[in-house]
Every structure is written in C-alpha cells, then in structure tokens.
C-alpha positions in Angstrom: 89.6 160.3 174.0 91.3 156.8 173.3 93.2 158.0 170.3 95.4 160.4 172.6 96.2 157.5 175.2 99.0 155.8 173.4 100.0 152.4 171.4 100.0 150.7 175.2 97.0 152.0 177.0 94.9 151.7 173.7 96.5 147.9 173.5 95.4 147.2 177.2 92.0 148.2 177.0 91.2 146.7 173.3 92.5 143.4 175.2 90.0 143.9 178.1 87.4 144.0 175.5 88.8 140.9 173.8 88.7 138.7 176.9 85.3 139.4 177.4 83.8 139.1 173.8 85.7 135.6 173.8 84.1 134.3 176.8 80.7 135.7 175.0 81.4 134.3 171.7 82.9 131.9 172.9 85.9 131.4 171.5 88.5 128.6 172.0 89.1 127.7 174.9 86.7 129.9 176.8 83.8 128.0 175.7 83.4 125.2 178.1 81.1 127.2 180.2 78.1 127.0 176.4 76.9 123.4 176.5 76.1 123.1 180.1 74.2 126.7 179.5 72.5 124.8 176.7 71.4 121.8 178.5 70.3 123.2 181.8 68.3 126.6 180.3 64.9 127.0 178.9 64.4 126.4 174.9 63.6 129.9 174.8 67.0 130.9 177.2 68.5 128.4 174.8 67.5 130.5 171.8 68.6 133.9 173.3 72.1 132.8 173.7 72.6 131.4 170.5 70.5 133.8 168.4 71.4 136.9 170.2 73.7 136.7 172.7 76.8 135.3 171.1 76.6 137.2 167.9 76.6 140.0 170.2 79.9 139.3 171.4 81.0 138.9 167.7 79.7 142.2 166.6 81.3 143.8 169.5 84.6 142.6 167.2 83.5 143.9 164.4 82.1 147.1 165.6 83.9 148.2 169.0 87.3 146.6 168.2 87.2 147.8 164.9 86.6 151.7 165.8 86.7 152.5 169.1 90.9 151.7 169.3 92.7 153.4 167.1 96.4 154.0 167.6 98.4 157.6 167.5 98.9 157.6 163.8 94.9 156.5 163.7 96.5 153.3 162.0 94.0 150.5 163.7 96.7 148.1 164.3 94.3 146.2 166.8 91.6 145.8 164.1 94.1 142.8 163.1 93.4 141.1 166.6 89.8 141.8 166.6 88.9 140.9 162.8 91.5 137.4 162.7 88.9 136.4 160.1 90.3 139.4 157.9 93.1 138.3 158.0 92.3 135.4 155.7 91.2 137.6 153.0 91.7 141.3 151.6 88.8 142.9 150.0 86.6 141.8 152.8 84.6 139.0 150.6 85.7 136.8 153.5 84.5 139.2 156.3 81.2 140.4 154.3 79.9 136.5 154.2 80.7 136.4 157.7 78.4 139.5 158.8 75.6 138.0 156.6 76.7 134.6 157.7 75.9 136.0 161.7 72.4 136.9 160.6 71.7 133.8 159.4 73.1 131.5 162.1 71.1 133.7 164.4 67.9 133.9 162.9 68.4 129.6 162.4 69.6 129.0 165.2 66.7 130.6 167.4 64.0 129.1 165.4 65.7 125.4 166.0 66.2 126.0 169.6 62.4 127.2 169.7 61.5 124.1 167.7 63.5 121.7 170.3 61.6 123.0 173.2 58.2 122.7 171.2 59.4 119.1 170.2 60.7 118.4 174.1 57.5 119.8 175.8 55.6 116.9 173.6 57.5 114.1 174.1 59.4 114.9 177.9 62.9 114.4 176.4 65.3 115.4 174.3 66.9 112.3 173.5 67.0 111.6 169.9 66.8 108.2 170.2 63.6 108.3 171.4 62.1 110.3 169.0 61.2 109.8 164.9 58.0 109.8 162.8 57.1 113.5 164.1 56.4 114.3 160.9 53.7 112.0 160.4 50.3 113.8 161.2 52.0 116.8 162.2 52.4 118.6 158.6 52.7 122.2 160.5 56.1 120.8 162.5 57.5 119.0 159.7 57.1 122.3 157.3 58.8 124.5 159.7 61.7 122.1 160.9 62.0 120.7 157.2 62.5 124.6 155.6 64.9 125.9 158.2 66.8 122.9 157.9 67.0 122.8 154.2 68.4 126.8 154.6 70.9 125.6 157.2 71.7 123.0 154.9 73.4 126.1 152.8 71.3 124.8 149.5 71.5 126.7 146.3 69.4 130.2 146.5 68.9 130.0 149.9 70.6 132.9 152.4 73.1 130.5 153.9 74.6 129.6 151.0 74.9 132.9 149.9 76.4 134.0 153.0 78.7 130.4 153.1 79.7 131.6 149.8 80.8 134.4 149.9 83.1 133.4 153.2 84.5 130.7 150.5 85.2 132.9 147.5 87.1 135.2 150.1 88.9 132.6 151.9 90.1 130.7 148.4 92.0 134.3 147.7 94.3 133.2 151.1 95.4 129.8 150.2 93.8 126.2 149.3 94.4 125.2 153.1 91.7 127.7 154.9 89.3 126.7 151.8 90.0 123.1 152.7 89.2 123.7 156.5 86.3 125.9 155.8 84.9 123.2 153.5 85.2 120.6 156.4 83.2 122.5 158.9 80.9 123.1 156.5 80.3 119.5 155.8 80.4 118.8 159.1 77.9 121.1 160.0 75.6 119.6 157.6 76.0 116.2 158.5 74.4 117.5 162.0 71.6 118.9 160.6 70.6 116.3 158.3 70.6 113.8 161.4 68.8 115.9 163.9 65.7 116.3 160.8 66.1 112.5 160.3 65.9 111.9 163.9 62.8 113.9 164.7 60.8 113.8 161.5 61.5 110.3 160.1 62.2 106.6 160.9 60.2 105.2 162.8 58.4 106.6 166.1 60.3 106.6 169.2 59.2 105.7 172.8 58.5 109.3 173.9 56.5 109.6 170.3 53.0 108.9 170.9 49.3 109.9 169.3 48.7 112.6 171.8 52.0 114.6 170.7 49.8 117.4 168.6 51.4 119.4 165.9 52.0 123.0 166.3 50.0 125.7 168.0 48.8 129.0 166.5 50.8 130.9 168.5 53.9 128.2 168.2 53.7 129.3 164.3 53.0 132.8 165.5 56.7 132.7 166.8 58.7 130.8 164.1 56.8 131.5 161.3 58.4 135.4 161.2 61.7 134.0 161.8 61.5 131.5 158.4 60.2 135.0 156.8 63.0 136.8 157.7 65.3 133.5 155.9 63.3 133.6 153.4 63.8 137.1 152.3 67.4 137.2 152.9 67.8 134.2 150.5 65.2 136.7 148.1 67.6 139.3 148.4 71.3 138.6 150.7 72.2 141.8 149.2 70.2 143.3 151.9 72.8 142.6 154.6 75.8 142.1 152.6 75.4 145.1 150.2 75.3 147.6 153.6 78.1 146.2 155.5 80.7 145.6 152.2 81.9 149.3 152.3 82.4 149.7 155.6 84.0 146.6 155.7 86.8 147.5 153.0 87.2 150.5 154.8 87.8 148.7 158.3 89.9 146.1 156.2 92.2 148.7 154.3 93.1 150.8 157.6 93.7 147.6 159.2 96.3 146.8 156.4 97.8 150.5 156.4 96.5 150.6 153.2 94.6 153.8 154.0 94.8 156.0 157.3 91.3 157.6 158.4 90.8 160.4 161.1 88.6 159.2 163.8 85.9 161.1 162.6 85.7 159.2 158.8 86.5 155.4 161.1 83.5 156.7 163.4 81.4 157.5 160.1 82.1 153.6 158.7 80.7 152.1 161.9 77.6 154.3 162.6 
C-alpha cells in the first residue's frame, strides 16, 4: 500500500516513474534519443511512437502520477511534479485542452507519419526538396494530406482548435507570459505544417516526382480514412473527450492544491 510508506519512499518511487515517462515523452533534455528513432524506423514504427507511444508516457503523468502516490495525509503533493502543466492554471481549463489536445496530436500525427511513408515508398526519398505537384492527378492523396493538415492547422470548428483552445483560455488565467509562449509554439507549429503541405502537394514537381507515382491505394485509404473519421467527429463533438476528463481533472487539480483531501478510495474512483 504506497499511502502507508511515507512522504520519502512515496517521493522516491513517484520520481522513478518520472524519469522514465520523461525519456518516453520525451521531455527536455531526454529527447535526443526521438529524431534518430524517427529517421531510421519504418513510417508505420514512425507512427507508433508518435501516435501511441509518447502519449503513453504522458498519460502515465496524468493517470499513475496523479493517483497512485499519495502522501500520509492523502494530500498528492507529487501530483504538482507530475501535472507542471496544472500548474499554469486552476480549474483544469489548461489541463482539460491538454488531454483532448493528446488525442488529437495522436490521432494527426499517425495519419501524417502513415502519409510520409505512402508519399516516400513513391518517390524513394523523403527529401522535400525533391518533391511538389503530388497533388496533381492524385485527388485521393491531396484530400487526405490537405484535411488532416487543415485540422492540425487548429482552424475554427475543427478538434485542434478546440482542444488549442481551451489550453489558451486556461493558460491566459496564469499570466500574459505563458499565453505569449503558448501562442508562439502554436504559430510555429503551423508554419511547419503549412510548408510540409506546400512541399508535397504544390509547386512544382520535384525530381523524385514522376508519372508513375500513383495516388492512393484502397487499402492506403482503408488505413487513414478511419483516423480523419475519428478528427472529424471530435471537431463534431470535442465534448466527447473533454466533457469526461473535466471532473476528474478538477478533482486531481483541487487535491493537488490542498484545496480538497480525498481518501484513496474517492482519488482511485477519479482515475478509473
């Protein structure tokens, strides 16, 4: 039973678990080991580890960090370490938009990784450079690429912005300065995406861009076609992720605060 092995003990062991959902995550400065991952694994390995196995490690945070450490007086105190984006923002607006925000990034990110290996096994290479004009007599590619990248784009009414959001309107309750940085990497994230659609679906053909390149495959749709569903009806209805985690995230929140003390049992409940 961790809640009868005292303040240390429980401190130790919630820092064990810290380490290694940092190097999963990763965090800074444990990710150096991610973009050779990236570059030397399949597209499909590719798409595991960003759509699965790093949001993993961030809902080990939420979930293990959150309930499985509570200290003698069943006052989470390591819940502060474990949630540092709660500590931006009381309420849990902040932290809400980031659980919804997880789903999203997942469920985009695996469907662009998928896309790049499509995109790679037509042309040889994954050099933007050398590719452009894919969307030209490929209306199947350009449809799928163009609609998850419009949603990663975080446009009006779709699930990212929703989820982008609500990680804003929770932040801006902190201070002007997190809004501002928030803001930034949110532009800069967009920047990205809008050249890697420009680079693959417009100017002008590249080198490694030729007639033969064919647009996508039944079964190519069959794969990414159910993940753009799945974006689609979270922009329909956000709600559907967000409205389930908001109470147990002001519950995790308030304990972490000492704004409410739970028995295990009740913390337990929250994170069921």
């Amino acid at each position: 039973d961790l809640t009868q092995i005292g303040t240390s003990g429980s401190t130790w062991i919630f820092l064990g678990f810290a380490a290694a959902f940092a190097i999963k995550a990763p965090l800074f400065p444990f990710h150096g080991w991610l973009p050779d991952a990236y570059r030397e694994s399949s597209p499909e390995v590719s798409a595991v580890l960003s759509g699965v196995v790093s949001k993993a490690a961030v809902y080990g945070f939420l979930r293990i960090g959150v309930a499985k450490f509570p200290g003698p007086t069943h006052d989470l105190r390591p819940l502060i370490l474990a949630l540092a984006a709660a500590g931006l923002v009381y309420g849990s607006l902040g932290l809400d938009g980031s659980v919804l925000q997880m789903v999203n990034h997942g469920l985009i990110s695996t469907t662009l990784f998928l896309l790049a290996g499509m995109v790679e096994r037509r042309t040889l290479t994954g050099e933007l450079g050398r590719l452009g004009g894919m969307a030209r007599g490929r209306p199947a590619l350009a449809t799928v690429l163009m609609t998850t990248g419009i949603i990663a784009l975080a446009v009006p009414l779709s699930s990212a912005f929703a989820g982008e959001f609500l990680i804003l309107a929770g932040v801006f309750q902190r201070g002007w300065g997190w809004a501002v940085v928030g803001a930034a990497a949110m532009v800069l994230a967009a920047m990205y995406m809008l050249r890697l659609i420009s680079a693959v679906l417009h100017r002008d053909p590249g080198p490694a861009v030729t007639d033969a390149a064919l647009d996508l495959r039944p079964a190519e749709l069959g794969v990414t076609v159910p993940l753009i569903a799945c974006l689609l009806a979270l922009s329909a209805w956000p709600a559907a992720i967000s409205g389930h985690s908001f109470p147990r995230n002001v519950a995790a929140v308030d304990v972490a605060c000492g704004f409410q003390k739970l028995p295990p049992s009740n913390v337990h409940f929250y994170c069921r």
